[in-house]
NUFI-932995 format. One line per field, with one value per residue: residue in one letter; x, y negated, z of N, C-alpha, C in turn. Coordinates in Angstrom, 3 decimals, padded with zeros to 6 digits. Last residue first. Layout:
! NUFI-932995
resn: (A | ...) .
n.px: (X | ...) .
n.py: (Y | ...) .
n.pz: (Z | ...) .
ca.px: (X | ...) .
ca.py: (Y | ...) .
ca.pz: (Z | ...) .
c.px: (X | ...) .
c.py: (Y | ...) .
c.pz: (Z | ...) .
END
This chain:
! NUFI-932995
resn: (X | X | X | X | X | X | X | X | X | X | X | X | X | X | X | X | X | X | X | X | X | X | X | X | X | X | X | X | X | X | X | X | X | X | X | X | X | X | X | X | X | X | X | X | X | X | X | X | X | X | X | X | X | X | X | X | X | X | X | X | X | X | X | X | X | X | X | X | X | X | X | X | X | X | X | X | X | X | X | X | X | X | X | X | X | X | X | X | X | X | X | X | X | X | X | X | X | X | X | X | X | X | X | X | X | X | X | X | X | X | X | X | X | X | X | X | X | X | X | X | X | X | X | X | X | X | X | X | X | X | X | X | X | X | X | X | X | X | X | X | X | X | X | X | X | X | X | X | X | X | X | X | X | X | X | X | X | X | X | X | X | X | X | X | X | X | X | X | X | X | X | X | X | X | X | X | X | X | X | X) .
n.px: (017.739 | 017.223 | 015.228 | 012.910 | 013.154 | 015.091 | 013.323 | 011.148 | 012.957 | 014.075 | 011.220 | 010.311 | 011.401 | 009.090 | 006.674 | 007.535 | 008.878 | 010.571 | 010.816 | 010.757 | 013.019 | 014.790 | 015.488 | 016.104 | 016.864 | 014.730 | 015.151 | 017.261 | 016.673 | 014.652 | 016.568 | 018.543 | 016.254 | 015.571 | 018.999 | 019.162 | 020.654 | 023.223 | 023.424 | 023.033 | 021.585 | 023.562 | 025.471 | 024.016 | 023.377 | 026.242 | 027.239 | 024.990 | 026.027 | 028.163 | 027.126 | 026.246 | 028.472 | 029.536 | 027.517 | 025.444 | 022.346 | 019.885 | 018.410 | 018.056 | 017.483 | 016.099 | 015.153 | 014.758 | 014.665 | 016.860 | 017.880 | 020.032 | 021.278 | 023.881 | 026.512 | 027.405 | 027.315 | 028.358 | 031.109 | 032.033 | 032.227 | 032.134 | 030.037 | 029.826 | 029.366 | 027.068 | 025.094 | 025.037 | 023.557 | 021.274 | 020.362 | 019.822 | 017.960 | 015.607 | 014.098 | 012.339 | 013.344 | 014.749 | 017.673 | 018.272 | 018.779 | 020.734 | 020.860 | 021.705 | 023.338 | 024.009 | 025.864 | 026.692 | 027.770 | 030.281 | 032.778 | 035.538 | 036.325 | 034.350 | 032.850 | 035.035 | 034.986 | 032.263 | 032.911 | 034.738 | 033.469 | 031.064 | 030.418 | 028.791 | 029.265 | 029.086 | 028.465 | 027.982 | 026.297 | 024.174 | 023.700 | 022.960 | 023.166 | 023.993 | 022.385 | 024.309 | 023.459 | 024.357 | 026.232 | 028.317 | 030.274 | 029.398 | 031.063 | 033.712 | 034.083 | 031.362 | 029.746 | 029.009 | 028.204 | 026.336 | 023.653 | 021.547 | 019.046 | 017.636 | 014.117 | 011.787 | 011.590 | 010.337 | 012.257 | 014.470 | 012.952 | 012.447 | 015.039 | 015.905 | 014.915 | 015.768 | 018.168 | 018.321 | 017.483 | 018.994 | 021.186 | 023.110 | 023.904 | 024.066 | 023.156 | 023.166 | 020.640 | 021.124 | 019.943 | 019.722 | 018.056 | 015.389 | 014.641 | 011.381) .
n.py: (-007.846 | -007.062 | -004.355 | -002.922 | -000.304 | 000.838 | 001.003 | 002.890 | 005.330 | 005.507 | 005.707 | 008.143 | 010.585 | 011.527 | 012.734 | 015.077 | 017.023 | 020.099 | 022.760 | 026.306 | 028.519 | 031.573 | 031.945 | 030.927 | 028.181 | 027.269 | 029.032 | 027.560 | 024.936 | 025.050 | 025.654 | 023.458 | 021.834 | 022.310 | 024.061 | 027.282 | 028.801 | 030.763 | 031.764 | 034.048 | 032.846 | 030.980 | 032.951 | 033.645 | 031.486 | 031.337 | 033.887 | 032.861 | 030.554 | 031.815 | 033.692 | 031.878 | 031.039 | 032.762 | 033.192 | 030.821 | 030.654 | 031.337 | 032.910 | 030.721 | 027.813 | 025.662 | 022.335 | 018.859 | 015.374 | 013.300 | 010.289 | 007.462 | 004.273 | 001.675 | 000.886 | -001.405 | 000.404 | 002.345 | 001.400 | 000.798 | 002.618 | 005.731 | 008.595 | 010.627 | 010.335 | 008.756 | 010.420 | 012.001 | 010.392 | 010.105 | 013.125 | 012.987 | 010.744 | 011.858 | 014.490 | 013.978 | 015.248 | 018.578 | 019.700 | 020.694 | 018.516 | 015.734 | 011.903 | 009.588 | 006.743 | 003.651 | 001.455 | -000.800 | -001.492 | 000.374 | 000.075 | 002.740 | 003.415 | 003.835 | 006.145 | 008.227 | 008.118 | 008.382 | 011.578 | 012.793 | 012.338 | 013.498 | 016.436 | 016.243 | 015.084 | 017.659 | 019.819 | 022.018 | 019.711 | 018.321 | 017.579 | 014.229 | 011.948 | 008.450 | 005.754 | 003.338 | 000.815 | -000.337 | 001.963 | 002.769 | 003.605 | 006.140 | 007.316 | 006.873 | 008.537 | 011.315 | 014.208 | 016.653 | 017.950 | 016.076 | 015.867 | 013.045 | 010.882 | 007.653 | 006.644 | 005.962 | 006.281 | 008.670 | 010.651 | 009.930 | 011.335 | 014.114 | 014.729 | 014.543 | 017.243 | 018.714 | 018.805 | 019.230 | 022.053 | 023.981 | 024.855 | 022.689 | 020.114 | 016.547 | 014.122 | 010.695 | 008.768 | 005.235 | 002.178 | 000.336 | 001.176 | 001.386 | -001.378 | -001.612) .
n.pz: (-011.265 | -007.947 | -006.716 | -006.648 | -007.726 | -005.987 | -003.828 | -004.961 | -005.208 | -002.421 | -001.220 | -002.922 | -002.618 | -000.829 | -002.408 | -003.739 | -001.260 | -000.254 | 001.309 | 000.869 | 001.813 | 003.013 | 006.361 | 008.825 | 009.006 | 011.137 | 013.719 | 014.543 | 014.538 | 016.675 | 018.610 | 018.852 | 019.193 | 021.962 | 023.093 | 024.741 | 026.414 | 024.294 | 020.873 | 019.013 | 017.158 | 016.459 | 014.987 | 012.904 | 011.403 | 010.582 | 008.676 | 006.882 | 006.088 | 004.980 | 003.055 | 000.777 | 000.325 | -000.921 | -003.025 | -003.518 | -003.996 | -004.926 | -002.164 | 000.055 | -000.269 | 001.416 | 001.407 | 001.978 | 002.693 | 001.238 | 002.368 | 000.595 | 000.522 | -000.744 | -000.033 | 002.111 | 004.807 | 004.371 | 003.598 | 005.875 | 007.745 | 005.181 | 005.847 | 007.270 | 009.695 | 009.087 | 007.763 | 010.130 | 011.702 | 010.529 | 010.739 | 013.495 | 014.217 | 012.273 | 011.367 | 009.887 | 007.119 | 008.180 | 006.640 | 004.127 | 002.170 | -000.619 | -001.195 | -003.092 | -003.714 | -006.079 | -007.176 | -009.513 | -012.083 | -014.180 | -014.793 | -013.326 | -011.050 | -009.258 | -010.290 | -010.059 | -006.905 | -006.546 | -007.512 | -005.740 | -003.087 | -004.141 | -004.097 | -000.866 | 001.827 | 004.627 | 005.923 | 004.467 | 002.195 | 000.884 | -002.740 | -004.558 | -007.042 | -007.553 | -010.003 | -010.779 | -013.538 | -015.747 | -017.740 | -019.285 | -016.842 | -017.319 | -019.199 | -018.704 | -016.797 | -017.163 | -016.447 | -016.248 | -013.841 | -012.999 | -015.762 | -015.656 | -017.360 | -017.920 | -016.499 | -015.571 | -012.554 | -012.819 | -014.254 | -012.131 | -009.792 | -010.887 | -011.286 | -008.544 | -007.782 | -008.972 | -008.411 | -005.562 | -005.552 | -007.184 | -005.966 | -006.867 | -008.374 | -008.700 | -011.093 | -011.976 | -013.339 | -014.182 | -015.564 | -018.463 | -020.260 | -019.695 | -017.548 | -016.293) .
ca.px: (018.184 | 017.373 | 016.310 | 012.669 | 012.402 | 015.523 | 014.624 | 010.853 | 012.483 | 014.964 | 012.185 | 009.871 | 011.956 | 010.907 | 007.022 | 007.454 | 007.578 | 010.836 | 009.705 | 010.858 | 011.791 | 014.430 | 015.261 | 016.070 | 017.581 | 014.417 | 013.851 | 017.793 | 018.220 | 014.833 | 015.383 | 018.666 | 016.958 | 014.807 | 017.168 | 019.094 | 020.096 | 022.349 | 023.313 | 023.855 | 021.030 | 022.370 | 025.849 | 024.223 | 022.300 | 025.841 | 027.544 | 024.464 | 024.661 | 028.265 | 028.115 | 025.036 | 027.279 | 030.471 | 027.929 | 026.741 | 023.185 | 020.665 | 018.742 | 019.237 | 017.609 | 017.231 | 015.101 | 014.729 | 014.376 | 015.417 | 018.089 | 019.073 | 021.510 | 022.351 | 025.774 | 027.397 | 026.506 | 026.759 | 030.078 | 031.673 | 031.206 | 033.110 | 030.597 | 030.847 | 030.176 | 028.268 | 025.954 | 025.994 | 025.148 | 022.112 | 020.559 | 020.658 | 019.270 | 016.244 | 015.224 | 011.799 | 013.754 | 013.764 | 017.508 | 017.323 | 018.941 | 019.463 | 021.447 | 021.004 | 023.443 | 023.362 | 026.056 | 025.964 | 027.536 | 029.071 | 032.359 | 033.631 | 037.424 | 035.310 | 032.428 | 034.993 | 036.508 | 033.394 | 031.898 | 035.016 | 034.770 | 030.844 | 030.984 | 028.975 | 028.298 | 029.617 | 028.139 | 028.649 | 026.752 | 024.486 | 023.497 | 023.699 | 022.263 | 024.180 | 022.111 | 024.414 | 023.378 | 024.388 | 024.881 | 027.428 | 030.729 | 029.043 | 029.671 | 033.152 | 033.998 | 033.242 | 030.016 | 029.159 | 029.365 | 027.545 | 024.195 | 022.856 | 019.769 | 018.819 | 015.691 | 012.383 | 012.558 | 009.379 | 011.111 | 014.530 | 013.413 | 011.158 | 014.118 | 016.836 | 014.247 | 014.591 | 018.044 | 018.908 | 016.646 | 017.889 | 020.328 | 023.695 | 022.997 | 024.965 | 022.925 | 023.768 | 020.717 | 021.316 | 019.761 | 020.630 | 019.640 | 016.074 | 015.240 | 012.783) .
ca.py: (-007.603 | -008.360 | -004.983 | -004.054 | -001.865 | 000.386 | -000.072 | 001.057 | 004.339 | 005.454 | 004.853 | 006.837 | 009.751 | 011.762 | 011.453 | 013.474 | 016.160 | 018.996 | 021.272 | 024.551 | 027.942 | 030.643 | 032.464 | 032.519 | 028.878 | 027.249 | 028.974 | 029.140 | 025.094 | 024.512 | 026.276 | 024.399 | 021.461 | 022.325 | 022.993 | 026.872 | 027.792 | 030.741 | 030.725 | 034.114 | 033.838 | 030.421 | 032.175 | 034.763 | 032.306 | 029.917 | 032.919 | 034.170 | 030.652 | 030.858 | 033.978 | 032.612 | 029.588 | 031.943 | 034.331 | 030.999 | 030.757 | 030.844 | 033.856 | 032.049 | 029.029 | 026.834 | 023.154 | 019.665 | 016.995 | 013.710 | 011.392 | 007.787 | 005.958 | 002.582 | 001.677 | -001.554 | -001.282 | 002.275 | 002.408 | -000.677 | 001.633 | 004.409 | 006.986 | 010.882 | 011.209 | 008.046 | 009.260 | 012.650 | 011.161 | 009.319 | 012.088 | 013.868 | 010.874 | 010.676 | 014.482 | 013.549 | 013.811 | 017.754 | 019.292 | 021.767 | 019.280 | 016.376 | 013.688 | 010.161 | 007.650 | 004.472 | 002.849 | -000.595 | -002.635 | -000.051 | -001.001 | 002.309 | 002.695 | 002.883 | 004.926 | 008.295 | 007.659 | 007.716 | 010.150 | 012.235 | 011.982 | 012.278 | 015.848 | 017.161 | 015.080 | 016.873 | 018.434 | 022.244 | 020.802 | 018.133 | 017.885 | 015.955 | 012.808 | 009.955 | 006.777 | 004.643 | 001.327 | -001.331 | 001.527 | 002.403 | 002.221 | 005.822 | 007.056 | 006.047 | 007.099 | 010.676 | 012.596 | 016.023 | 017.902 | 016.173 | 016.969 | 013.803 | 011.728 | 008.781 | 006.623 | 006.325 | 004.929 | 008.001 | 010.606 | 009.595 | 010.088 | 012.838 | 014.714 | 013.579 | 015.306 | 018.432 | 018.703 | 018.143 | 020.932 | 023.586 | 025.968 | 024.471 | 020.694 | 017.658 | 015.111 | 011.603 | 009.611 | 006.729 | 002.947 | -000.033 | 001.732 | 002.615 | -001.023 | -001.343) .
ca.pz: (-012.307 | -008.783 | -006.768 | -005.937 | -008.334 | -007.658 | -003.852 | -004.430 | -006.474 | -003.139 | -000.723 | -002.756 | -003.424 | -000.155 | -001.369 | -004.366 | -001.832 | -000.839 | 002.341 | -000.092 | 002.155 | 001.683 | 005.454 | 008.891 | 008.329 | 009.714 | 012.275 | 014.582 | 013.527 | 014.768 | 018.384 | 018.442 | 017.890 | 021.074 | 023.001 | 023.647 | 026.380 | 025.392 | 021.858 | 020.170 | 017.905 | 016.741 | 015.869 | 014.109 | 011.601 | 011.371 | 010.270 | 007.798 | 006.783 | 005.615 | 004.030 | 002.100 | 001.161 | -000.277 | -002.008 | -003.803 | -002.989 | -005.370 | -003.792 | -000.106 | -001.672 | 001.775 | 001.813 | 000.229 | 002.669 | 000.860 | 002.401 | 001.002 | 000.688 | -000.562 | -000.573 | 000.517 | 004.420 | 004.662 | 002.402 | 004.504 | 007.677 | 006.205 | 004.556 | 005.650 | 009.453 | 009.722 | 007.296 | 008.749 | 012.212 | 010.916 | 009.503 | 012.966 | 014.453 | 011.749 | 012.526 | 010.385 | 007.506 | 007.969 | 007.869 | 004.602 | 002.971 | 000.001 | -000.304 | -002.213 | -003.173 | -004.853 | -006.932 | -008.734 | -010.745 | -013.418 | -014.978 | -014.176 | -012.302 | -008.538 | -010.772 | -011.666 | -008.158 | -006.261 | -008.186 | -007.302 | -003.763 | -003.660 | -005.361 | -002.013 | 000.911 | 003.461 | 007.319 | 005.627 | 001.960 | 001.950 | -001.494 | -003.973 | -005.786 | -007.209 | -008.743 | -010.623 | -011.958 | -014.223 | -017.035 | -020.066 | -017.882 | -016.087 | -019.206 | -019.536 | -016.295 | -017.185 | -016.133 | -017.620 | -014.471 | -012.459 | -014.904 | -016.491 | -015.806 | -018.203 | -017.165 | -017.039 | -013.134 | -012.393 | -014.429 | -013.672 | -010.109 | -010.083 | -012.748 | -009.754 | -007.206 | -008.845 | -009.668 | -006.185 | -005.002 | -008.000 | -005.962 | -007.049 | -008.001 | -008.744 | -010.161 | -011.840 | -012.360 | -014.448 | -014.763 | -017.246 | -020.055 | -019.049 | -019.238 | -016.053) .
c.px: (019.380 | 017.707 | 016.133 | 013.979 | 012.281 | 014.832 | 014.614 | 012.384 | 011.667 | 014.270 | 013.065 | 010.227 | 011.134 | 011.884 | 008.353 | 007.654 | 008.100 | 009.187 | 009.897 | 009.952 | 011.739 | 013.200 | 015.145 | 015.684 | 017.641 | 016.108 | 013.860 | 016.268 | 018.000 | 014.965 | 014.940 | 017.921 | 017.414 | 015.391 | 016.698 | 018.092 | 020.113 | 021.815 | 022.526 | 023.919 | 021.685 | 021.992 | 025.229 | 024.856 | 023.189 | 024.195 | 026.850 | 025.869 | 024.372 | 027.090 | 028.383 | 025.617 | 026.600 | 029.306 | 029.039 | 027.183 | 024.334 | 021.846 | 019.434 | 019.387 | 018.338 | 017.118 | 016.119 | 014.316 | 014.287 | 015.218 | 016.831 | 018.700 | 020.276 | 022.221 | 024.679 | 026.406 | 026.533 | 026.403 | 028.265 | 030.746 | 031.332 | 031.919 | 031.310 | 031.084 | 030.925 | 029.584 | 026.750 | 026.226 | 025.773 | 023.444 | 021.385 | 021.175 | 020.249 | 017.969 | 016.261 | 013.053 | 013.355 | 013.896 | 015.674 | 017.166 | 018.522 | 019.511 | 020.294 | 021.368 | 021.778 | 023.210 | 025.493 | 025.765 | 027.178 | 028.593 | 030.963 | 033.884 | 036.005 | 036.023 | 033.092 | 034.235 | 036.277 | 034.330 | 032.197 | 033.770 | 034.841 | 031.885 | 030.851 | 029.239 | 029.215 | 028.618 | 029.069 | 029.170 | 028.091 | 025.440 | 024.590 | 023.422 | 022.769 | 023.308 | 023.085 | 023.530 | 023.343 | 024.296 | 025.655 | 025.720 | 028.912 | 029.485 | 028.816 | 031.127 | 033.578 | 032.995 | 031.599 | 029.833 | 030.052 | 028.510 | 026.125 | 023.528 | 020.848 | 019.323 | 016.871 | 013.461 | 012.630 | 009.935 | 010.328 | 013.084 | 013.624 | 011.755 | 013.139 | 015.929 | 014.964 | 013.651 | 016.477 | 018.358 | 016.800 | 017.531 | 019.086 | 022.023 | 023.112 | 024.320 | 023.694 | 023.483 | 021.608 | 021.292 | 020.046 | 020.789 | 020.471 | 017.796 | 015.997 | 013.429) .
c.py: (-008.093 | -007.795 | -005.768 | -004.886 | -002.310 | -000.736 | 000.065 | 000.305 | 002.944 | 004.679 | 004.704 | 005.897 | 008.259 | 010.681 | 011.061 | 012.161 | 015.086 | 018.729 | 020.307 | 023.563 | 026.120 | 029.845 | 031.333 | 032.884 | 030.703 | 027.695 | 029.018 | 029.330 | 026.657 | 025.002 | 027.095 | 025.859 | 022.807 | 022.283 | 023.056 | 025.269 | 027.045 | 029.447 | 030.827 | 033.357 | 033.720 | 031.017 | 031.550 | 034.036 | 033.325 | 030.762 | 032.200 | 033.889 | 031.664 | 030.991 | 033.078 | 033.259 | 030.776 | 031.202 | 033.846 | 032.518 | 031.362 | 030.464 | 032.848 | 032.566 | 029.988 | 027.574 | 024.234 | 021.206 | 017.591 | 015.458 | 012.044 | 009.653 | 006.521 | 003.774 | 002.262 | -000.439 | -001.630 | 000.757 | 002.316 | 000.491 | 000.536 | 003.397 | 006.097 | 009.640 | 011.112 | 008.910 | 008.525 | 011.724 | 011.450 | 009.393 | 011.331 | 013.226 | 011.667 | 010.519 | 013.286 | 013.342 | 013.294 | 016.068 | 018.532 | 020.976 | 019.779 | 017.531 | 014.101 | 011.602 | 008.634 | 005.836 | 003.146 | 001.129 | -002.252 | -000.786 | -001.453 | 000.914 | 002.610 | 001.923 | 003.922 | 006.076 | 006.969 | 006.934 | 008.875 | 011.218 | 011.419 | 011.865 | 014.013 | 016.527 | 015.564 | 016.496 | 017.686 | 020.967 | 021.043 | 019.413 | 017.648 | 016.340 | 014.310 | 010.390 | 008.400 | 005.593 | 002.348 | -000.175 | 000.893 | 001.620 | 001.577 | 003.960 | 006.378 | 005.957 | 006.629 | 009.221 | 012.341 | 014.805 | 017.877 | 016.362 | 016.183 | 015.007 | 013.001 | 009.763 | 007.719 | 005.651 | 005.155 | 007.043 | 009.068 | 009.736 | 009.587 | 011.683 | 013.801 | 013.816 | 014.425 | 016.974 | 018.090 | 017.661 | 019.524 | 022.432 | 025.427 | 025.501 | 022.624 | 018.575 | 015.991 | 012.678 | 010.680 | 007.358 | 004.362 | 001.082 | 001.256 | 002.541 | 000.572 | -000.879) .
c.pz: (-012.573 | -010.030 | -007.997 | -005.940 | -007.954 | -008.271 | -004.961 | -004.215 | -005.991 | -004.324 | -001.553 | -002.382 | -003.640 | -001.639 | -000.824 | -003.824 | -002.174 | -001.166 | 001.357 | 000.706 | 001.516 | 002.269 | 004.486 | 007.428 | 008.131 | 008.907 | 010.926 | 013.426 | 013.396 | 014.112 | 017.041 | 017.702 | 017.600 | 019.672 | 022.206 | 023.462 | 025.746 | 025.691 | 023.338 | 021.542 | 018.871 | 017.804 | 017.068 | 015.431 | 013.282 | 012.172 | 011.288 | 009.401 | 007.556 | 006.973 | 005.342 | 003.243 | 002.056 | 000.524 | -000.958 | -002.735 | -003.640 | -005.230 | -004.517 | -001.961 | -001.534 | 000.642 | 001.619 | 000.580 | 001.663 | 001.509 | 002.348 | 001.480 | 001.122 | -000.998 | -000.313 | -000.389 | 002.744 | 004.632 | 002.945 | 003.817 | 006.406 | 006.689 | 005.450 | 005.229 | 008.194 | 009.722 | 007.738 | 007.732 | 010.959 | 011.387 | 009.555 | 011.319 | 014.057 | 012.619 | 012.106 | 011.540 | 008.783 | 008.235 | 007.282 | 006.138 | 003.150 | 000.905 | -000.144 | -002.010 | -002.857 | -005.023 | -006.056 | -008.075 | -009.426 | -012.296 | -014.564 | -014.118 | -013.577 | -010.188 | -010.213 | -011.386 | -009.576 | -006.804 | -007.519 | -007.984 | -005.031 | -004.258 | -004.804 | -003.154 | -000.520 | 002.663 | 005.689 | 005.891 | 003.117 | 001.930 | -000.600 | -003.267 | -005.844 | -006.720 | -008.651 | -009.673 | -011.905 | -013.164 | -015.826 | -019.149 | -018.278 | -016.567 | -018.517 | -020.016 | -017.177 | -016.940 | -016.408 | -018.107 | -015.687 | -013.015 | -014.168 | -015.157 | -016.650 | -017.008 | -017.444 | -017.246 | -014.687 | -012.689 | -014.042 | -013.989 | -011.463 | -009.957 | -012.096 | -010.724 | -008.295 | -008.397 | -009.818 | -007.242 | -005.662 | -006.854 | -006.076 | -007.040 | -008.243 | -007.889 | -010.221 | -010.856 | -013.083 | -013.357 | -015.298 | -015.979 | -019.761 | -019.278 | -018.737 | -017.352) .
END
C-alpha cells in the first residue's frame, strides 16, 4: 500500500480513538494526524480518508466538519470509524446510532466501522463526567430494568479498557481489499 495515498484523521479526548488510529496507521503504514490539524488542503494530498472518533451523547463526534473540510477536498474516498464504551457484540444498538447519525446515502457510500473502546472517567471533560454521573443515577433509578439496561447501569460504574487489535481488522481488510 503507498502510504501516500492513505490518512488517518483522529479526533480523540480520553486516548481510545487515538489508539486505534496509531493500530491502524501502524498496520496500513500510513500518515495519521491529530483532528485538529486537518485543513482541506491536507486532506487534497490523499485518495483516502480514514476518520475516527468517538461516539459522544448518541453523535459522532467532529464528523460535521470532516465532512465539510473532505466534501471541498479532492480526496476519493472517506471512511469512518467510531469508537465506545457500547460492546460490539450489541450489533442492534450499533446499528441504531448509524442510522441515527448518517443519512441513508452516507451508510451506503461510507464505510463505517465501530470499535469497542471503553470509559476514562480521569480523562473526562468535567462536562462528560457530569454527564455520565446523570445518566449513572438515572439507570439506578430505573424500575424494571432489562437486560441492556442492566449493562448500561455496569459498565458505566466506572473507568474500564475492552479496546483489541482485533476491532480494527474489519476496517484494515477493507483498505486492502479496495481497487487502487
Amino acid at each position: 500500500m503507498n502510504p501516500k495515498k492513505v490518512i488517518v484523521i483522529y479526533k480523540s479526548s480520553t486516548g481510545f480513538t487515538k489508539k486505534y488510529a496509531e493500530m491502524v496507521a501502524e498496520e496500513l503504514s500510513c500518515a495519521i494526524v491529530d483532528y485538529r490539524t486537518v485543513t482541506q488542503a491536507l486532506l487534497s494530498e490523499y485518495d483516502t480518508v480514514i476518520f475516527g472518533t468517538r461516539a459522544h451523547a448518541g453523535m459522532i463526534d467532529g464528523y460535521q466538519k470532516v465532512k465539510k473540510m473532505f466534501g471541498q477536498s479532492t480526496a476519493g474516498r472517506l471512511l469512518l470509524f467510531v469508537t465506545g464504551a457500547m460492546p460490539n457484540a450489541e450489533t442492534d444498538v450499533v446499528e441504531g446510532f448509524w442510522h441515527q447519525n448518517l443519512t441513508p446515502k452516507e451508510l451506503s457510500e461510507i464505510p463505517h466501522f465501530y470499535m469497542q473502546a471503553g470509559l476514562c472517567y480521569e480523562k473526562m471533560c468535567l462536562t462528560d463526567r457530569l454527564m455520565m454521573k446523570v445518566a449513572s443515577g438515572m439507570m439506578k433509578r430505573k424500575k424494571d430494568k432489562s437486560p441492556q439496561d442492566l449493562a448500561m447501569e455496569q459498565a458505566i460504574k466506572g473507568s474500564y479498557d475492552i479496546s483489541s487489535r482485533q476491532y480494527i481488522e474489519p476496517l484494515v481488510s477493507y483498505i486492502r481489499e479496495m481497487p487502487q
